[in-house]
Backbone bond lengths (Angstrom), bond angles and torsions (degrees), N, CA, C in turn:
res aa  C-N    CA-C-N  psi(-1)  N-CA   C-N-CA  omega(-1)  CA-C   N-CA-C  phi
1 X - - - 1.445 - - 1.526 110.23 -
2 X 1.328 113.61 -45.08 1.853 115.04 173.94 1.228 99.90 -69.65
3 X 1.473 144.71 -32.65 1.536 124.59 177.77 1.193 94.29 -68.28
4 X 1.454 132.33 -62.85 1.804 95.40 -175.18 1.231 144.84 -101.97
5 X 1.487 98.73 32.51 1.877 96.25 140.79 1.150 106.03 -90.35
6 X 1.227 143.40 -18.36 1.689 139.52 173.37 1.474 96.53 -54.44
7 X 1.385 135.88 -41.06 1.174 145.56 -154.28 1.222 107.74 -87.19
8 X 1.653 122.76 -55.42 1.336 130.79 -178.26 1.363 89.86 -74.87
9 X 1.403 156.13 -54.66 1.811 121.25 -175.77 1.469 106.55 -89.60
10 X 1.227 120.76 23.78 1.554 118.24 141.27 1.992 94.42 -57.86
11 X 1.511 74.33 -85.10 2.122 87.53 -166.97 1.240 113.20 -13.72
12 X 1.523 108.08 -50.97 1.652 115.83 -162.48 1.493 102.90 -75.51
13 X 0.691 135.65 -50.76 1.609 144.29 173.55 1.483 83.29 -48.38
14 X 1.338 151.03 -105.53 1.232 142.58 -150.92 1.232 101.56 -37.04
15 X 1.821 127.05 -62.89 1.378 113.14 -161.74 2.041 123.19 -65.07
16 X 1.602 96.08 -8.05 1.540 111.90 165.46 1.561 104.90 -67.68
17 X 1.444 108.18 -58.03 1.495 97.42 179.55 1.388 120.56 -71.55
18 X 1.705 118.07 -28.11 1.726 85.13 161.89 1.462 119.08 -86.63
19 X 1.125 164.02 -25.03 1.412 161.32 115.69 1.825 91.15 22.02
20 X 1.436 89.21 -75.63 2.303 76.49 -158.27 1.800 100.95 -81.54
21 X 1.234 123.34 11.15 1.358 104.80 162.70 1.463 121.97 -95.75
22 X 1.328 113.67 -51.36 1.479 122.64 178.84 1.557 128.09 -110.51
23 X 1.423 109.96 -11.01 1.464 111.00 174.23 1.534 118.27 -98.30
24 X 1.523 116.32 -16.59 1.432 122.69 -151.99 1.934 109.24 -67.96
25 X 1.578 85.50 -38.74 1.804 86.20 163.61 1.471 116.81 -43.60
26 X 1.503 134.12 -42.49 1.417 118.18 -163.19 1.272 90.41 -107.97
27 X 1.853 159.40 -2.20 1.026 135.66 167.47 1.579 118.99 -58.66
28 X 0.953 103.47 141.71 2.048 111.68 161.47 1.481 114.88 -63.60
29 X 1.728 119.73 141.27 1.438 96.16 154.16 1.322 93.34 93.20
30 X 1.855 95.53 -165.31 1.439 118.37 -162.17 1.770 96.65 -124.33
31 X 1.348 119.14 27.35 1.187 112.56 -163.35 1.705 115.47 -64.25
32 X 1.455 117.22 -3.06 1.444 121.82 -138.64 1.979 71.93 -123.09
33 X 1.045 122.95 -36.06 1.959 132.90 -166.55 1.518 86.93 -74.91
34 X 1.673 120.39 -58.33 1.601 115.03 -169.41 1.785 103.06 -70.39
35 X 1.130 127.41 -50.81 1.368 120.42 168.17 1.758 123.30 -34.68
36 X 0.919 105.29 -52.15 1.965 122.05 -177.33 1.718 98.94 -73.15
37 X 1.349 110.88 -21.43 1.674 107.77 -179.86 1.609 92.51 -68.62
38 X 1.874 123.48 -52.28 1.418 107.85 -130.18 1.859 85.81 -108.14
39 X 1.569 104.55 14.31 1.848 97.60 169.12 1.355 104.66 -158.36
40 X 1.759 109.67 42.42 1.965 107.99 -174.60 1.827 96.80 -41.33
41 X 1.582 82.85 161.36 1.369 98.50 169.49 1.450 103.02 -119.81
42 X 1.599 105.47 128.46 1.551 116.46 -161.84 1.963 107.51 -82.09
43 X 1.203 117.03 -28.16 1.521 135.10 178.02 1.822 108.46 166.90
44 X 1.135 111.85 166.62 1.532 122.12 -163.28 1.549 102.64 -127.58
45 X 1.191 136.76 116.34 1.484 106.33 -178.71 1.965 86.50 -149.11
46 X 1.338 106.80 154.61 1.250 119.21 -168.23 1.606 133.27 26.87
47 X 1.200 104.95 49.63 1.359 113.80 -166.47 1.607 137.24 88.11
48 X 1.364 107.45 10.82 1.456 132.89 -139.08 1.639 87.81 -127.33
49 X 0.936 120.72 148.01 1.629 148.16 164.79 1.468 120.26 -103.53
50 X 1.312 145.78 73.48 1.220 124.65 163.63 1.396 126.97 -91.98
51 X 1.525 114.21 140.76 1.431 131.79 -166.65 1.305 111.78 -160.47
52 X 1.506 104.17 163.37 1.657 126.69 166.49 1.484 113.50 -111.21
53 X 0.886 109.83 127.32 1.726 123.68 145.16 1.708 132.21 -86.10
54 X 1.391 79.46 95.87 1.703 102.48 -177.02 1.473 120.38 -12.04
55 X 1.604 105.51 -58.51 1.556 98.81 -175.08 1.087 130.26 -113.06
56 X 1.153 107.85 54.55 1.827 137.32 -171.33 1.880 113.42 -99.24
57 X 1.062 122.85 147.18 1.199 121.70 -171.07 1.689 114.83 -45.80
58 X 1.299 109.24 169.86 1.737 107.50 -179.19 1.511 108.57 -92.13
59 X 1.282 140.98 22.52 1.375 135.66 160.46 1.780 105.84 -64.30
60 X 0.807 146.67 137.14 1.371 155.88 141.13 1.292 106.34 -20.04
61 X 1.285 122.00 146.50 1.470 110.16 -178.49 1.342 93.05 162.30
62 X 1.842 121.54 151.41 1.217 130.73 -175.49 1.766 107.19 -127.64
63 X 1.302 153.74 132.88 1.106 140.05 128.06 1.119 132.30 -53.39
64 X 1.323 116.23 155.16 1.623 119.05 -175.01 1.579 124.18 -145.43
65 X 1.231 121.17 76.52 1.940 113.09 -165.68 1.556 99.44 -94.17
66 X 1.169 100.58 161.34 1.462 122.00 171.55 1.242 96.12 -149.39
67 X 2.070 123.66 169.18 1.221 131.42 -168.14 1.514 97.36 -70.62
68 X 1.690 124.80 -19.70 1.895 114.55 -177.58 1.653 95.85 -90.04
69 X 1.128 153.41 -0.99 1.188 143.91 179.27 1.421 103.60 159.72
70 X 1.946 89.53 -168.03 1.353 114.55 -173.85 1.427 131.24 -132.49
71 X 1.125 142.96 144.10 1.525 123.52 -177.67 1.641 111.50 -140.86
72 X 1.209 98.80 -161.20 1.840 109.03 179.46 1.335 118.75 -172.43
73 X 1.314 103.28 109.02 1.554 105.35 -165.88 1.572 106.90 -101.63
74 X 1.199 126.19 126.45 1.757 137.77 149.29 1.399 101.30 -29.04
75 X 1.135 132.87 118.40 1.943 129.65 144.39 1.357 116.15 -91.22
76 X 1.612 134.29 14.94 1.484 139.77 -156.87 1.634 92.53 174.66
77 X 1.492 108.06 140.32 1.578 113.45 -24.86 1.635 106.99 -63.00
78 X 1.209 120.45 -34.15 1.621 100.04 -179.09 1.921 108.25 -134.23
79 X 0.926 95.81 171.98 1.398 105.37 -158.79 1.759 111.22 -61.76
80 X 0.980 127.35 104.04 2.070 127.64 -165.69 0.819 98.71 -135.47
81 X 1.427 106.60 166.54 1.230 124.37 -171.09 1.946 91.84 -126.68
82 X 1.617 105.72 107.12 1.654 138.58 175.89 1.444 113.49 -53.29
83 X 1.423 102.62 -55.51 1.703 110.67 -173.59 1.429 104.49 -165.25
84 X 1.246 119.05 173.86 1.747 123.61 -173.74 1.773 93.29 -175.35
85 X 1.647 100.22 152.53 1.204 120.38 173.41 1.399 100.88 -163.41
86 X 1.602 111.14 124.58 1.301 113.05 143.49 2.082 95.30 109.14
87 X 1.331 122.22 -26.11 1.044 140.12 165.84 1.084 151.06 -89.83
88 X 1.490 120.90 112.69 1.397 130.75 -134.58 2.113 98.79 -77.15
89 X 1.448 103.46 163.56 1.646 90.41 176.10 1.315 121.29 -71.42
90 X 1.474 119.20 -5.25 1.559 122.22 172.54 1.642 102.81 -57.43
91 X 1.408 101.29 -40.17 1.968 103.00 -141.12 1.660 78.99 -88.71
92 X 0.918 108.77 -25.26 1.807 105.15 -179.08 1.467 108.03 -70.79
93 X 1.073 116.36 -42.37 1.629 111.16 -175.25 1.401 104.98 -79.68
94 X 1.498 98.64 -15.27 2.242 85.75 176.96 1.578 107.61 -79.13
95 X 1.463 94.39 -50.13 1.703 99.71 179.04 1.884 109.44 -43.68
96 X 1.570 111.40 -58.72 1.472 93.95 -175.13 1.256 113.92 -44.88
97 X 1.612 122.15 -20.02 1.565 102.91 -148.69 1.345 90.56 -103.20
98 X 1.028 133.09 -3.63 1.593 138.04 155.80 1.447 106.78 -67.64
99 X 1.194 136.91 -62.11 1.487 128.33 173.76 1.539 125.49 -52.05
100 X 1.515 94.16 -28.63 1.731 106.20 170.83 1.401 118.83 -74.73
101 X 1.744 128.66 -49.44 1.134 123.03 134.34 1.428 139.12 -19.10
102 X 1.318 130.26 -16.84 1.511 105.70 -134.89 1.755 83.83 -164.96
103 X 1.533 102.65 -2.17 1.903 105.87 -170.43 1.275 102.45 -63.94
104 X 1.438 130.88 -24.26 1.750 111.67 174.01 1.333 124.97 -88.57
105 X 1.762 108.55 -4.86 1.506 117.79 153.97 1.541 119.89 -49.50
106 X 1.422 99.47 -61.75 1.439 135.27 178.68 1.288 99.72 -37.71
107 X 1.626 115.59 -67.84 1.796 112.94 -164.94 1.330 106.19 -57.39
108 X 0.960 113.19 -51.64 1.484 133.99 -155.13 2.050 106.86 -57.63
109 X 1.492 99.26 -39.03 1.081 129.31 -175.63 1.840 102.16 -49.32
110 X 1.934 90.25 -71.76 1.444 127.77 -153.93 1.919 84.11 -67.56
111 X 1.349 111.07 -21.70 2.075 98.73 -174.69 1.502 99.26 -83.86
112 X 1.235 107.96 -24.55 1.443 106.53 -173.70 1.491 122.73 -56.30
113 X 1.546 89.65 -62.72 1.414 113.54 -176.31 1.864 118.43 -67.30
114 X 1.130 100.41 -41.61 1.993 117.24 178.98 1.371 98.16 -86.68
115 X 1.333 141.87 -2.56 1.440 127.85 175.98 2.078 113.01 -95.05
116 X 1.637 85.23 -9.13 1.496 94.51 173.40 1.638 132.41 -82.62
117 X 1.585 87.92 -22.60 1.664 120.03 160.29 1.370 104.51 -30.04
């Protein structure tokens, strides 16, 4: 059952990124501004997706998809790895070390966005 909601906000995360790359010219509105509210994308780096999903519990925490899977890392109290699908332990140990790098991006990010709540 957790692989596929890992799976279904895989999809959605893709259908966000095609929405604001190639369709956003002919949408009405702000439909593409309310979308990026309820799955911003926090930065993208080596093939990697990182984001939040708006209405997810208040622990700190980052998502991460790529086209081989998906994951969810803890940033509090220390940096873990929550759940994974589809991703080998290489791509897992790169991703942490991107969140470990990059964790005061991350906070800074996650106050931004959840303080608007």
């Amino acid at each position: 059952m957790l692989a596929l909601g890992l799976v279904i906000s895989g999809i959605v995360a893709w259908l966000i990124d095609f929405v604001g790359s190639g369709l956003e010219s002919i949408i009405q509105g702000n439909m593409h501004d309310r979308i990026d509210q309820m799955s911003p994308s926090v930065f993208r780096e080596k093939g990697y997706r990182f984001y939040f999903l708006s209405n997810e519990e208040e622990r700190m925490h980052i998502h991460v998809t790529s086209e081989d899977g998906e994951a969810k890392f803890w940033i509090e109290p220390i940096i873990s790895l929550a759940v994974r699908y589809g991703l080998s332990p290489r791509q897992l140990r790169e991703i942490q070390t991107i969140v470990e790098e990059r964790k005061n991006e991350i906070i800074k990010a996650w106050k931004k966005h959840f303080h608007k709540r």
